[in-house]
VEXDREN-2710 file (C-alpha; in Angstrom, 1 decimal):
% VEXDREN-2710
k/r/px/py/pz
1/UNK/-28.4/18.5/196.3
2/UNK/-29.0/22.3/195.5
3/UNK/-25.3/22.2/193.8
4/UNK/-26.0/19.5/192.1
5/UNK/-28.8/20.3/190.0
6/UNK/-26.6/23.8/189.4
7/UNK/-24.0/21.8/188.0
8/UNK/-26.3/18.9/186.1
9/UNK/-29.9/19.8/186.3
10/UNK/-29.8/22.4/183.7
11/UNK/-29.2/20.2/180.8
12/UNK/-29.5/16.4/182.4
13/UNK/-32.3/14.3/184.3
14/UNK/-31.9/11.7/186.9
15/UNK/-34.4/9.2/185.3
16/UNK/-33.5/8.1/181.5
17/UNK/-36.3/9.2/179.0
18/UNK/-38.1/5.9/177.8
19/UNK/-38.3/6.0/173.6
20/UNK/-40.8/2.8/174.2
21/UNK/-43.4/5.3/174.5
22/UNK/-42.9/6.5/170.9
23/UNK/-43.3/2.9/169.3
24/UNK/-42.2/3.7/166.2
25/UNK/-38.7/5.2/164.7
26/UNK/-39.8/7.2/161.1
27/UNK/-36.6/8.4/160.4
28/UNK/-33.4/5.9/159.7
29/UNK/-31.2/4.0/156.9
30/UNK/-31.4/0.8/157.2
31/UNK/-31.8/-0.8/153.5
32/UNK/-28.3/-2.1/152.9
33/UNK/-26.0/-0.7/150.2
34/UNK/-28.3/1.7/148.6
35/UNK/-27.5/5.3/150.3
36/UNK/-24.8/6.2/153.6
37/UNK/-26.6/4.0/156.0
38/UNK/-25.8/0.5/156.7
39/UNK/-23.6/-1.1/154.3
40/UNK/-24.1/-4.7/154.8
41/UNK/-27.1/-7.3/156.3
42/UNK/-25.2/-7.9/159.3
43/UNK/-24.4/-3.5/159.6
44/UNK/-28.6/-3.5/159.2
45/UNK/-29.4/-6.0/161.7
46/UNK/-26.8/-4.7/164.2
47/UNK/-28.8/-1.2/164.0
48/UNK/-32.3/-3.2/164.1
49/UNK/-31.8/-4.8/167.5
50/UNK/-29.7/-1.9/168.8
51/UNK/-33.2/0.4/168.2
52/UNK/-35.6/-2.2/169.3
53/UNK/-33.6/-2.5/172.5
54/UNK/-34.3/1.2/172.9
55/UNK/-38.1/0.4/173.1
56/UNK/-38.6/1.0/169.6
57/UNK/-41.6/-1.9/168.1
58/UNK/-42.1/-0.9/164.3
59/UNK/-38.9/1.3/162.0
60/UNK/-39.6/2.8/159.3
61/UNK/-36.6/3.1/157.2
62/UNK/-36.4/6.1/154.9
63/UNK/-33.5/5.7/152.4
64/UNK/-32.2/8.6/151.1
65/UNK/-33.4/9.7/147.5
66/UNK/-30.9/12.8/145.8
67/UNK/-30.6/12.7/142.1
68/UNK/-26.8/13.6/142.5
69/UNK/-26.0/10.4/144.6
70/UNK/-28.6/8.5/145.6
71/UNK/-30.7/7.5/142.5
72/UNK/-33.1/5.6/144.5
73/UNK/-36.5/4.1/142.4
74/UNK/-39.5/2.9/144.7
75/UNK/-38.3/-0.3/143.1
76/UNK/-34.7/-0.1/144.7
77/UNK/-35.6/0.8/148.1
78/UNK/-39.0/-1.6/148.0
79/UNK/-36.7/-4.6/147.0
80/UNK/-34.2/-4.1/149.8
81/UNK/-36.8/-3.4/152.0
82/UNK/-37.9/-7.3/151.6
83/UNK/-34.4/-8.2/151.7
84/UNK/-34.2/-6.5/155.5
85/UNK/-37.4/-8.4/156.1
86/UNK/-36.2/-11.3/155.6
87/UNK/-33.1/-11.0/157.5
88/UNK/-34.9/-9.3/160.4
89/UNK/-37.2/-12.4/160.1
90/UNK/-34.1/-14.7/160.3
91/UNK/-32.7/-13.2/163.1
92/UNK/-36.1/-13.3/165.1
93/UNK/-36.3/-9.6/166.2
94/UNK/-39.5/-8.7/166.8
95/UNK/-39.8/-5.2/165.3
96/UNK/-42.0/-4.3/162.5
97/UNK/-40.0/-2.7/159.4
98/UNK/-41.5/-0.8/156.7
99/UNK/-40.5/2.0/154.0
100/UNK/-40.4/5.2/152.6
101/UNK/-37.8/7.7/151.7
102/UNK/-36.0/10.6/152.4
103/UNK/-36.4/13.2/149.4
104/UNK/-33.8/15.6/149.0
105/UNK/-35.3/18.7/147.3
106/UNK/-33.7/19.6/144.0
107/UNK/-34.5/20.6/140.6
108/UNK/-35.9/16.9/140.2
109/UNK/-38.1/16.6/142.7
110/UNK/-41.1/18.3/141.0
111/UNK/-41.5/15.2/138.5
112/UNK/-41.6/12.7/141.2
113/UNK/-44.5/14.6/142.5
114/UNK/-46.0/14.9/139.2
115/UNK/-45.3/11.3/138.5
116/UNK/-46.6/9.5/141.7
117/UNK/-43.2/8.0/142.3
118/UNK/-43.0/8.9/146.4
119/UNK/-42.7/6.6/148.7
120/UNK/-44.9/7.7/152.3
121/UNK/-45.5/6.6/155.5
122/UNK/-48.3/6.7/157.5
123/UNK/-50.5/6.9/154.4
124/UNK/-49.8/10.2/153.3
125/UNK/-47.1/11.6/154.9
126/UNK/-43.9/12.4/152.7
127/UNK/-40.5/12.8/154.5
128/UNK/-38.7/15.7/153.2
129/UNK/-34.7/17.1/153.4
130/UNK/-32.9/20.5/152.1
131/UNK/-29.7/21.6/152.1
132/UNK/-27.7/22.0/154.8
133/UNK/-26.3/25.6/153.8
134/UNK/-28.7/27.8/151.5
135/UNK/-32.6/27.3/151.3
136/UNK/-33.8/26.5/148.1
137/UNK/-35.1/28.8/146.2
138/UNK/-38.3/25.8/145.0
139/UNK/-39.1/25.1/149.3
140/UNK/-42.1/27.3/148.9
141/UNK/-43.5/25.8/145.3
142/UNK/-42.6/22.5/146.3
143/UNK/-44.5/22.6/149.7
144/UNK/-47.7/24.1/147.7
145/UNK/-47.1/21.2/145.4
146/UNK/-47.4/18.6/147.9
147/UNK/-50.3/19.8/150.1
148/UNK/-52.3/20.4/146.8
149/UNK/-51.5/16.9/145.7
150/UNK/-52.7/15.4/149.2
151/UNK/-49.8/14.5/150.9
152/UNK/-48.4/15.5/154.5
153/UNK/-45.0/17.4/154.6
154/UNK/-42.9/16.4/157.1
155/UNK/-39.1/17.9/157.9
156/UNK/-36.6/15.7/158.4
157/UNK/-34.0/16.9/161.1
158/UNK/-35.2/20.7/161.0
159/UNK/-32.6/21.7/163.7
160/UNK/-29.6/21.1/161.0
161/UNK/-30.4/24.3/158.7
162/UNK/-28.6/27.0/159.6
163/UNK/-29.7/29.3/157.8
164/UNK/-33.2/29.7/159.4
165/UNK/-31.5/30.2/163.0
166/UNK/-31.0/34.0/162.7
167/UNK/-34.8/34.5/162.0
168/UNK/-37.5/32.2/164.2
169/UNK/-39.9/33.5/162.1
170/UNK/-38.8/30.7/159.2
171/UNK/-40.3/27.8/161.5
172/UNK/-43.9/29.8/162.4
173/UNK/-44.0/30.3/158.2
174/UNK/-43.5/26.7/158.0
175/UNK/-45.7/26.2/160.6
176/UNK/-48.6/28.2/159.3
177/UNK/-48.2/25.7/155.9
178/UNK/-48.6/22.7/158.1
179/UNK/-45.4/21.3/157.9
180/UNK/-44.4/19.0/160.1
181/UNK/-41.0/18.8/162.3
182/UNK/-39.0/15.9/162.3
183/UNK/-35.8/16.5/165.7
184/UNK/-33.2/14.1/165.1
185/UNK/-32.2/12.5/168.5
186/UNK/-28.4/12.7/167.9
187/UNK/-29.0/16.7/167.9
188/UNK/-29.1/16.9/171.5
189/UNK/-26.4/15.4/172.3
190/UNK/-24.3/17.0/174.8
191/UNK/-20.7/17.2/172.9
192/UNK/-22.2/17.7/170.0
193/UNK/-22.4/21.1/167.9
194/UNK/-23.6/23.7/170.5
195/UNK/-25.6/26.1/168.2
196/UNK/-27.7/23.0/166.4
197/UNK/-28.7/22.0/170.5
198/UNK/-29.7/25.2/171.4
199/UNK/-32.0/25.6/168.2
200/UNK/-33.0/21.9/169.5
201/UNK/-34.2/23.4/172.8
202/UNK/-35.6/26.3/171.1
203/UNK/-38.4/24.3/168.9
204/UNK/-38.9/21.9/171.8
205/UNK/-39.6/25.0/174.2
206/UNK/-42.1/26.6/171.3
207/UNK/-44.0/23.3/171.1
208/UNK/-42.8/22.8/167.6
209/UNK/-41.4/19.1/167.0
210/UNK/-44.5/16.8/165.5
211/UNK/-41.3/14.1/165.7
212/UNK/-38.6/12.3/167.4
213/UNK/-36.4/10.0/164.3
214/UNK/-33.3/8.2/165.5
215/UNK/-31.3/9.1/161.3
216/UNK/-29.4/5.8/162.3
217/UNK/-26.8/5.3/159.6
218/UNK/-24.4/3.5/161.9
219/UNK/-23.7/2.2/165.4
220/UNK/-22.1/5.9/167.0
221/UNK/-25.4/6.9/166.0
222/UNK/-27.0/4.7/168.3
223/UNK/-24.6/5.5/170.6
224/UNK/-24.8/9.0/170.7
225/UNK/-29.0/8.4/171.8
226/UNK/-28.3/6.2/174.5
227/UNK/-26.1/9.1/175.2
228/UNK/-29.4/12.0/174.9
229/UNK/-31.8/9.6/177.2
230/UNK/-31.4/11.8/180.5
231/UNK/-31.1/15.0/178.7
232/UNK/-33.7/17.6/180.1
233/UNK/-35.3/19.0/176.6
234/UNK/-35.6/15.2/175.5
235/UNK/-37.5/14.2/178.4
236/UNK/-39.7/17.4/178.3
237/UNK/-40.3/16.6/174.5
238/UNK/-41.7/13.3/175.3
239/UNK/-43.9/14.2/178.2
240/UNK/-45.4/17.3/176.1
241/UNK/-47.6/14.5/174.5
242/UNK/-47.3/16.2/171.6
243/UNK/-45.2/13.8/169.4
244/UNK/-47.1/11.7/166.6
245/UNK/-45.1/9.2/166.5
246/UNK/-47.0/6.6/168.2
247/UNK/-49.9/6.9/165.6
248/UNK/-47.5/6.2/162.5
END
């Protein structure tokens, strides 16, 4: 037994962590045709049951809105959202499915603020994505923006920007502005990119992640998480009791 936790025990648990207990999924593309996510109905309902199989009862589906690609409208993404219903509906899977979006800050974002054209969840809360390679230079403004206009920031997949890792003083900053940390599931698993798991472990182990989202944009997503359920800093994440998601 001793050599067997040596080899598995660092990384790995025995007993699956259950997503039930989070209830709700804030974080995925399921609206069909209108960012990278599922393509088709049948691609959206595929990724519907696959989730609520994990234990997941309501999903809230956050398309992606970038002014370079994904020209998203609250229009656009509310219409397919009743589309989904409907098919979800149809295919009697008994998950709740609502909306917002996933706003990619740019040069464009300040009008949408100014013009009251974001979608939330959870009332206020306002999901939020940068670049993947260079901070921009408006995170700061655009943070202050928000807050001051009453909404909640939260992070979407905060493990993915490198450019933070060198310094762990960039997440207590964010921290002290009351952002909240969205942890993609996908992150932590184990063949995955090595340096975006350890940063992972790193948040979990400071008591950082406010989150758990699935980001499913396809099936090997939902592969992939079955694949994280018996990883150690998954399982320790859940039993902090410090997730929110179960009160979205």
């Amino acid at each position: 037994m001793g050599i067997f936790n040596k080899i598995f025990g660092e990384k790995q648990c025995r007993i699956p962590a259950d997503l039930s207990v989070l209830e709700t999924d804030l974080h995925s593309h399921l609206i069909p045709g209108i960012d990278d996510g599922a393509k088709t109905l049948d691609d959206a309902l595929v990724l519907v049951r696959e989730l609520h199989e994990l234990g997941y009862k309501k999903l809230i589906t956050t398309p992606h809105v970038m002014s370079d690609y994904y020209q998203n409208s609250p229009e656009t993404i509310l219409s397919g959202l009743e589309k989904l219903k409907e098919g979800v509906i149809a295919a009697n899977i008994p998950v709740t499915i609502e909306a917002a979006a996933e706003y990619y800050i740019d040069e464009h974002f300040a009008s949408k603020i100014e013009k009251k054209e974001l979608l939330t969840f959870a009332g206020n809360h306002v999901l939020i994505e940068l670049p993947f390679f260079n901070e921009p230079k408006n995170l700061n403004t655009e943070i202050f923006n928000l807050t001051i206009s009453g909404y909640k920031v939260v992070l979407a997949h905060v493990e993915r920007y490198t450019y933070w890792f060198h310094d762990f003083e960039n997440y207590e900053k964010l921290k002290d502005r009351e952002v909240f940390f969205q942890l993609n599931l996908t992150s932590l698993y184990e063949d995955g990119k090595s340096h975006i798991r350890k940063i992972c472990e790193k948040l979990i182990d400071a008591g950082m992640i406010n989150f758990l989202g699935s980001d499913a944009h396809n099936p090997e997503h939902i592969e992939k998480i079955k694949k994280v359920l018996s990883n150690k800093h998954l399982k320790i994440l859940i039993d902090s009791g410090k997730l929110l998601n179960k009160n979205l």
